[in-house]
N, C-alpha and C positions, 0 to 999 in steps of 0.2 A: 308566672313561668317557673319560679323554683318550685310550687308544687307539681306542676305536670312533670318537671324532670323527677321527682322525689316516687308520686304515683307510676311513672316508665320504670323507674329502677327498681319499684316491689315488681310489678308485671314481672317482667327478663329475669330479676337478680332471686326473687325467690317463687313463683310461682309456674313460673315456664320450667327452670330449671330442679324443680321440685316433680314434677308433671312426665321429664323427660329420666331423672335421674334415678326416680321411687318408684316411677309406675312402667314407662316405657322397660325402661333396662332389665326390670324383673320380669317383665313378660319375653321379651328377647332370650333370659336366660334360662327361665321356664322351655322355652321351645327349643331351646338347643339339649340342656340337660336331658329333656324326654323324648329328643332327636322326632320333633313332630312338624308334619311338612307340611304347608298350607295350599289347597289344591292349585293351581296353577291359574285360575280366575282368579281366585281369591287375593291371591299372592299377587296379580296384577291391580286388583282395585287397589290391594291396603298402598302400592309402590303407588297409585296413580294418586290418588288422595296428599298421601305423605306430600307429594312434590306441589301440589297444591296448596298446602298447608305454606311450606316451604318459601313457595314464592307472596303467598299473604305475609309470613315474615319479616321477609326481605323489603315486601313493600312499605309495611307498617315502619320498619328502621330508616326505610328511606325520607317516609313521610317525616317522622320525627327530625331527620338530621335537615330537614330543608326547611321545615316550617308550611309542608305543601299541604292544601286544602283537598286539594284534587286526588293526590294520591290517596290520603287519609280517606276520601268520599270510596274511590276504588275499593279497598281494602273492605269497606261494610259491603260495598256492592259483591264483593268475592263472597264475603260470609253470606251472604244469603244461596249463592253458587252450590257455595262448598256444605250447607245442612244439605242442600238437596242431596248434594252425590253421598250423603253419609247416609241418608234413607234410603238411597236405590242401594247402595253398598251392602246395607242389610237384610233390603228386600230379598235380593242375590243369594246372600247367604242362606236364608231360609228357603230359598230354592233346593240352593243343593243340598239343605238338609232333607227335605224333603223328597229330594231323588236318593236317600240314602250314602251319600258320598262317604265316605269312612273317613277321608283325611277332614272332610267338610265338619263332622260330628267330632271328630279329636280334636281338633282347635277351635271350637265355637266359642271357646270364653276368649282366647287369644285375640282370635280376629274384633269379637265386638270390645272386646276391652281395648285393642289399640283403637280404633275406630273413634271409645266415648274419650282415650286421653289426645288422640291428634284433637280431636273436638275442642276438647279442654286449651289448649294449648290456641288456637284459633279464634278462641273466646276473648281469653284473655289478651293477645295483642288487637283484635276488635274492639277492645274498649280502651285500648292505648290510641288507638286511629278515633274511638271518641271523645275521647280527652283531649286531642291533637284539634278538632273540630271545637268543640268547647272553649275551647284559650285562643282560638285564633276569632271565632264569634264576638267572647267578650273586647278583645283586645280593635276590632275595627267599629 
């Protein structure tokens, strides 16, 4: 058990918050700096993702703080949810690049770069939810 809390606290303590601090925040500061505005689909998917992301989070913390198996199962069953919606996310995008969208072609690196760090960021509490499964395996 102390390694799983040891392995949670790299996940959360340096690589979630590495993911959000390095790479999110500079993309965030990137698009304001160059005041660039993500088309209004677009801007719907990356919010609709994010909150998905969000509550895989929450579930994973909860998983940990209980000891729950089920949740911990939930959480993989979201990541497989949640690649999906990050393919059709960028299938999308490459729609409207391909209708020419202006705002769609200024922020192309934006959108897919938040896209590959909420990914990141999903990955890694995914294999906290496997770890969580792991210890509870060995331990019954």
């Amino acid at each position: 058990e102390a390694m799983l809390h040891a392995d949670i606290k790299n996940v959360f303590k340096y690589k979630g918050v590495d993911i959000i601090s390095k790479n999110i925040l500079s993309i965030a500061e990137k698009k304001i700096r160059k005041g660039m505005r993500f088309t209004e689909s677009g801007f719907h998917e990356i919010e609709e993702f994010y909150e998905k992301i969000t509550e895989n989070v929450k579930l994973t913390l909860s998983a940990f703080a209980r000891s729950d198996v089920e949740l911990a199962r939930k959480v993989l069953q979201n990541r497989n949810l949640i690649k999906s919606e990050e393919f059709e996310s960028r299938q999308n995008h490459f729609l409207r690049l391909a209708k020419k969208e202006t705002q769609a072609i200024e922020t192309t690196s934006l959108h897919l770069d938040l896209l590959s760090n909420l990914c990141s960021i999903d990955m890694n509490i995914s294999n906290v939810a496997r770890l969580i499964l792991e210890e509870r395996t060995k331990s019954n």
